[in-house]
GUKOLMI-791174 format. One line per field, with one value per residue (C-alpha): residue number from 1; residue in three letters; z, y, x. Coordinates in steps of 0.02 Angstrom, whole numbers, plus 50000, padded with zeros to 5 digits. Layout:
BEGIN
i (NUM:...) $
aa (ALA:...) $
Z (Z:...) $
Y (Y:...) $
X (X:...) $
END
This chain:
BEGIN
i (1:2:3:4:5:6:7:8:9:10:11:12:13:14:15:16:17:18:19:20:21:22:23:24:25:26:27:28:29:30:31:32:33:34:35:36:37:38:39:40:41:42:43:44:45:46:47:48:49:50:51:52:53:54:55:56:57:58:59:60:61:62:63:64:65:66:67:68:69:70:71:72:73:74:75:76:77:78:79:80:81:82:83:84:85:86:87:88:89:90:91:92:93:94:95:96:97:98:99:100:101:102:103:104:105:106:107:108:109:110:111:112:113:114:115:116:117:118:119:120:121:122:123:124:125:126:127:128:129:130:131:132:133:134:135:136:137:138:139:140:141:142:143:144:145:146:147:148:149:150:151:152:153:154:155:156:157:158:159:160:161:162:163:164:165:166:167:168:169:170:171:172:173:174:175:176:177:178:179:180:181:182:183:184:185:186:187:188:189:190:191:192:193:194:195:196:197:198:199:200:201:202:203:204:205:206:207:208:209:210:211:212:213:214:215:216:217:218:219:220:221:222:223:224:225:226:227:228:229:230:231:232:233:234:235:236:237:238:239:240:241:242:243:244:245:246:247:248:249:250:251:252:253:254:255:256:257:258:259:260:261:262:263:264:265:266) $
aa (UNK:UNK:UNK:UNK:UNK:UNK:UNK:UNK:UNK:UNK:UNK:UNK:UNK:UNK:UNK:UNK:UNK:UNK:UNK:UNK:UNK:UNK:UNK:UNK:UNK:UNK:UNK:UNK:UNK:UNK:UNK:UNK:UNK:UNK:UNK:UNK:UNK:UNK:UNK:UNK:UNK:UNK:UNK:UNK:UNK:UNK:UNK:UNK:UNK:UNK:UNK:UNK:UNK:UNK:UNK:UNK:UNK:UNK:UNK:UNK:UNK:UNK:UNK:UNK:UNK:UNK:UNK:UNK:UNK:UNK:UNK:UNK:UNK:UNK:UNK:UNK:UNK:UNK:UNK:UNK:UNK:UNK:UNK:UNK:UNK:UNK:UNK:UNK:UNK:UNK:UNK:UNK:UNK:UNK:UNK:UNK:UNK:UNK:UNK:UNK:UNK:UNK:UNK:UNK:UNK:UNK:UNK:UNK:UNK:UNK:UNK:UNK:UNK:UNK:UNK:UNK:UNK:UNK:UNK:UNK:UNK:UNK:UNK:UNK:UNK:UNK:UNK:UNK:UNK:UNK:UNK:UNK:UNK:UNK:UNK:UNK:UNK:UNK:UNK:UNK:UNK:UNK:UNK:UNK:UNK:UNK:UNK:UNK:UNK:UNK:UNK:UNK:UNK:UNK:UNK:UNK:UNK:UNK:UNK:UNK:UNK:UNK:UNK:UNK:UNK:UNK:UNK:UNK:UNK:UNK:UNK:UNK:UNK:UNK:UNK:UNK:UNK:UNK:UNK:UNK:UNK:UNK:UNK:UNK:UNK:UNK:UNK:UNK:UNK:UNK:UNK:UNK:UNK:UNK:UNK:UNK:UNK:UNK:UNK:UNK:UNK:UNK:UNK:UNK:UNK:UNK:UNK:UNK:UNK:UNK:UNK:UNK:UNK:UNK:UNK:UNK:UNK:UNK:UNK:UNK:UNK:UNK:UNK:UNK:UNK:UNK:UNK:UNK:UNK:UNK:UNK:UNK:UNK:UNK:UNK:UNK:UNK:UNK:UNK:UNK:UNK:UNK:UNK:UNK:UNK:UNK:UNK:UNK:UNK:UNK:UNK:UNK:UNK:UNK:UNK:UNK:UNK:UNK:UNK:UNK:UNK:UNK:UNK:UNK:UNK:UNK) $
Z (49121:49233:49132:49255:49384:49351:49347:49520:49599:49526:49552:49717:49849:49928:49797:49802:49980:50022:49917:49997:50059:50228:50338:50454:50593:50508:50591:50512:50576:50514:50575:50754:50777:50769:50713:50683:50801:50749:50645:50582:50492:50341:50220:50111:49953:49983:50151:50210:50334:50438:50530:50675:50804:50870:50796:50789:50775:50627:50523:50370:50389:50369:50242:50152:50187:50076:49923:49986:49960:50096:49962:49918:50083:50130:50306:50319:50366:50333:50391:50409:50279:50156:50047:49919:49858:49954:49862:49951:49884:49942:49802:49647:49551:49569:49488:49608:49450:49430:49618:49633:49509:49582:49752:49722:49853:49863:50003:50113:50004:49828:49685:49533:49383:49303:49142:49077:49181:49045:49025:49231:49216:49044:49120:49170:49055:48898:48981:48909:48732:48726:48577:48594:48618:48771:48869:48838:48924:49058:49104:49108:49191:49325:49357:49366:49488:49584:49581:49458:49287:49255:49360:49213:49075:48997:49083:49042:48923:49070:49188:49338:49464:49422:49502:49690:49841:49849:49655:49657:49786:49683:49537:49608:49673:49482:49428:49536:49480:49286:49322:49390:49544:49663:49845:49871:50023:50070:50191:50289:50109:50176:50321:50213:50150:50165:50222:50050:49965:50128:50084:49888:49946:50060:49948:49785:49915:49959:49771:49748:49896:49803:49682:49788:49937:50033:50163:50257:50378:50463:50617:50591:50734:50655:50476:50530:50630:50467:50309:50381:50399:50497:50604:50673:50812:50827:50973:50952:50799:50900:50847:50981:50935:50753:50763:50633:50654:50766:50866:50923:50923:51054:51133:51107:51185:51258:51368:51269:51119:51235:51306:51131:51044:51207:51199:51343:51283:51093) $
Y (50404:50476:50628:50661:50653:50754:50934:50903:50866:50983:51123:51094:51257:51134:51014:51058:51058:50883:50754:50596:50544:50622:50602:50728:50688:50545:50444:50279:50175:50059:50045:50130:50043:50180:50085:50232:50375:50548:50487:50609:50537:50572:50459:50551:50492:50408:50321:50167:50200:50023:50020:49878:49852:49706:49645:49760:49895:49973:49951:49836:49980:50137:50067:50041:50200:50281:50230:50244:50040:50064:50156:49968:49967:50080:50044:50120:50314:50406:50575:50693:50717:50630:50702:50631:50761:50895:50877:50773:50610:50611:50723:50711:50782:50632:50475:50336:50192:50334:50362:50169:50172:50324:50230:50056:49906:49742:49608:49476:49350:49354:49362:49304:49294:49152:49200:49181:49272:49405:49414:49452:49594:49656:49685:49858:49913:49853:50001:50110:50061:50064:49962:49810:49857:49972:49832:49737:49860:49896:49725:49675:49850:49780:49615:49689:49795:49677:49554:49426:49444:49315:49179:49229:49286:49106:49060:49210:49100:48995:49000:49126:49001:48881:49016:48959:49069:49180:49205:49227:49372:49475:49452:49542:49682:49673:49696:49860:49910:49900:50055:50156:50221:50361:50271:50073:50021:49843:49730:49601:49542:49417:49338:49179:49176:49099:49196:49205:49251:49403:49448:49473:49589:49689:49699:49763:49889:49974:50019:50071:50178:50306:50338:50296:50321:50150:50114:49947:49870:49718:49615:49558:49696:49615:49658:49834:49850:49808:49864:50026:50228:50256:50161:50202:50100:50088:50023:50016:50124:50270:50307:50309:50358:50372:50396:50356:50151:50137:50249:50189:50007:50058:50237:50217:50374:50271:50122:50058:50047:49982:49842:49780:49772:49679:49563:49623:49616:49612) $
X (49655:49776:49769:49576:49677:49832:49758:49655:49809:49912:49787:49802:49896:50011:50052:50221:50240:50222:50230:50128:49989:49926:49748:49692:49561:49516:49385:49292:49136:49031:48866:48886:49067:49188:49357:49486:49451:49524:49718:49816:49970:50053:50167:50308:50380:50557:50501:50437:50276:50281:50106:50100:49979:49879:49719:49565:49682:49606:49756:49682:49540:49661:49733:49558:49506:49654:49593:49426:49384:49259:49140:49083:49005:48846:48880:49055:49081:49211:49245:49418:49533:49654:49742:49853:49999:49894:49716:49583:49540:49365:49301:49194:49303:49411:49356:49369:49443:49570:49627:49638:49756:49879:49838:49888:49862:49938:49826:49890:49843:49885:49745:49789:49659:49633:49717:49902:50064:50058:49859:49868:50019:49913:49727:49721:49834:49735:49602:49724:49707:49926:50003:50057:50254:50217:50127:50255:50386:50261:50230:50421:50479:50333:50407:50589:50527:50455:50625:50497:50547:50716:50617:50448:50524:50494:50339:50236:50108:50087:49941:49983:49899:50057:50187:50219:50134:50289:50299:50116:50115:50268:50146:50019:50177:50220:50038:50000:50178:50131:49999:50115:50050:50114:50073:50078:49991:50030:49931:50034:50103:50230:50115:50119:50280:50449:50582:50642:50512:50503:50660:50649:50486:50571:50737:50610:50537:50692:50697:50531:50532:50635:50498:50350:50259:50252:50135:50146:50050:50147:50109:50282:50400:50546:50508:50460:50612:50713:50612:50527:50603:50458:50353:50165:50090:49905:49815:49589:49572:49718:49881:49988:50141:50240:50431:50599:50604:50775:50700:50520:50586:50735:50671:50456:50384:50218:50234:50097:50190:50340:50223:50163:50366:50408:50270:50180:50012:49953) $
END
């Protein structure tokens, strides 16, 4: 399937000039709420994007918009850009079940189906109509990836809702993984976890990263601060201000942004 996608991208004038995701002008409403008002932001391939802000931000709804989940909804607009390796994603010629794939998104709380560990990591692929032997190596190159597979490699007959919450939500990681996309967008995927199940998610995406483009939205400053090259802060559907991590956390441009790391307000 990815083969649809390919030549679109690749036909694109800048495809080799940046390699990432990137919106321009992008605004989103639903109904006669506007909720993101004009961002333009881009997220390269070998970085960590860290997106914090307080709630009603709009950054659960950028992150929707980049793999345009808000198509479900009538009531959502969309206008502006995005472009994924150069070529906008909000284009016919680019079937939506083949973007999600190149464009893959992990939630706050993990859904597993109601099928084995193996049956979970094997769904999408089986669309692909692979042999047998190259699920397998997909599905355990997915959980490796996603620091999973020795604590599965056993279990993988067993139903996925026995995995704890933490095991559960690298699943899902190792799931998305297994199609091999180009940008992973994560929303808040540690808010209900233990610190060591955090840390195992932040160690596996420091070795993604080099492959991927990683967007993550965190109300967490501390795990921005330490996961993150780059760091956005949005404030009622505006960026305010994007800098390198060290630098927006100890040097922030807007004493908006300074207000919300300090805890003034947020």
């Amino acid at each position: 399937m990815d083969a649809n996608l390919e030549p679109v991208l690749k036909d694109a004038a800048d495809f080799h000039l940046f390699s990432g995701i990137e919106t321009e002008d992008l605004r989103v409403s639903y109904s006669e709420n506007e909720i993101l008002k004009g961002i333009t932001l881009d997220a390269r391939r070998g970085e960590i994007l860290s997106i914090i802000g307080p709630a009603g931000a709009g950054k659960t709804t950028f992150l929707r918009s980049l793999n345009r989940m808000l198509d479900l909804d009538p009531d959502w607009r969309v206008a502006g850009a995005v472009r994924l390796n150069g070529q906008t994603i909000y284009s016919k010629e680019i079937p939506v079940f083949v973007l999600r794939r190149k464009i893959g998104m992990v939630f706050s709380v993990p859904v597993t189906l109601p099928m084995t560990i193996y049956q979970n990591l094997a769904f999408g692929l089986n669309l692909d109509r692979e042999g047998k032997s190259r699920r397998d190596e997909k599905v355990e190159k997915g959980l490796r990836e996603a620091y999973l597979w020795d604590e599965v490699k056993d279990r993988l007959n067993e139903p996925a809702g026995n995995l704890s919450g933490g095991q559960q939500q690298r699943l899902c990681l190792a799931r998305t993984l297994t199609l091999e996309p180009s940008v992973l967008l994560l929303d808040e995927p540690c808010s209900g976890l233990d610190p060591i199940s955090t840390r195992r998610i932040e160690e596996a995406l420091q070795q993604l990263k080099r492959d991927l483009t990683i967007i993550l939205v965190t109300n967490n400053v501390k795990q921005a601060a330490r996961a993150s090259d780059r760091t956005a802060f949005f404030l009622f559907g505006e960026l305010i201000e994007v800098q390198k991590t060290e630098n927006l956390f100890t040097t922030p441009r807007e004493k908006k942004t300074a207000d919300y790391i300090s805890g003034r307000f947020g």
